[in-house]
MARMAR-211427 format. One line per 3 residues: number of its first residue (from 1); their letters; for each residue x, y, z negated of C-alpha. Coordinates in pm, 1 decimal. Layout:
BEGIN
NUM) A) X:Y:Z  ...
END
This chain:
BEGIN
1) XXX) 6726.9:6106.7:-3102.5  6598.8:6034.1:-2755.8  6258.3:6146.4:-2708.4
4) XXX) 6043.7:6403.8:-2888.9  6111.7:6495.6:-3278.9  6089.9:6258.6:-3585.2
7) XXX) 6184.6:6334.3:-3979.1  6406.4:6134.6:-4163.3  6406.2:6120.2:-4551.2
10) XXX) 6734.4:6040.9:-4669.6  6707.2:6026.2:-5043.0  6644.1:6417.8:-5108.2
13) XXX) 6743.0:6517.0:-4795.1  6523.3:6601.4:-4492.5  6657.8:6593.7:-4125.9
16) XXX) 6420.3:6679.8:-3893.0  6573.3:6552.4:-3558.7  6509.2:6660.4:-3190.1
19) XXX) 6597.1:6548.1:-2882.8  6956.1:6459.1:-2840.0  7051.0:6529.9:-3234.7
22) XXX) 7238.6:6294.6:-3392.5  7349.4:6177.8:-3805.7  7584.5:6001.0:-3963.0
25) XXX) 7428.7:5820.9:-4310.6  7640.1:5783.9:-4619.1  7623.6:5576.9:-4893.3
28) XXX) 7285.0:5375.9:-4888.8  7005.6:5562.6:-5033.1  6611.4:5491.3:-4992.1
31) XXX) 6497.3:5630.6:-4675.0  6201.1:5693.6:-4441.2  6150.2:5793.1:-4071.7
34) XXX) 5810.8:6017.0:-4056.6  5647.7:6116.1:-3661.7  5395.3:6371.4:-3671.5
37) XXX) 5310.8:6373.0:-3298.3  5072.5:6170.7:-3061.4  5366.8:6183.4:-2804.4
40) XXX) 5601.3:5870.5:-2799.5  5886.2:5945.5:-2995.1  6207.2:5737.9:-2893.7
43) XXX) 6538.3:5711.8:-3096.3  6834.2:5484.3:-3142.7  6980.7:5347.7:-3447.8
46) XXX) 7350.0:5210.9:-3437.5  7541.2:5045.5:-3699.6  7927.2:5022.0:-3715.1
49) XXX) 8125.0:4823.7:-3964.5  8461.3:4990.4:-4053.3  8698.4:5240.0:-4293.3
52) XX) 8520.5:5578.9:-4310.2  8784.6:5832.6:-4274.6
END
């Protein structure tokens, strides 16, 4: 999370994310990115390919 706060639904789980938190995601499950503020909210989303450990 870069910039403000945003709230990720990941399956039944909430995250609510501020500025500089980070996740790891598990297995795929249906999810959705909610912002509830008129300020710009900035984030990054990076994908790896690999073994988890």
């Amino acid at each position: 999370m870069l910039d403000d706060r945003l709230t990720f639904h990941e399956g039944d789980t909430v995250h609510e994310l501020d500025a500089a938190d980070t996740i790891e995601r598990g297995e795929p499950v249906p999810c959705m990115f909610a912002h509830h503020s008129p300020a710009e909210c900035r984030y990054a989303v990076i994908l790896t390919r690999g073994e988890r450990p």
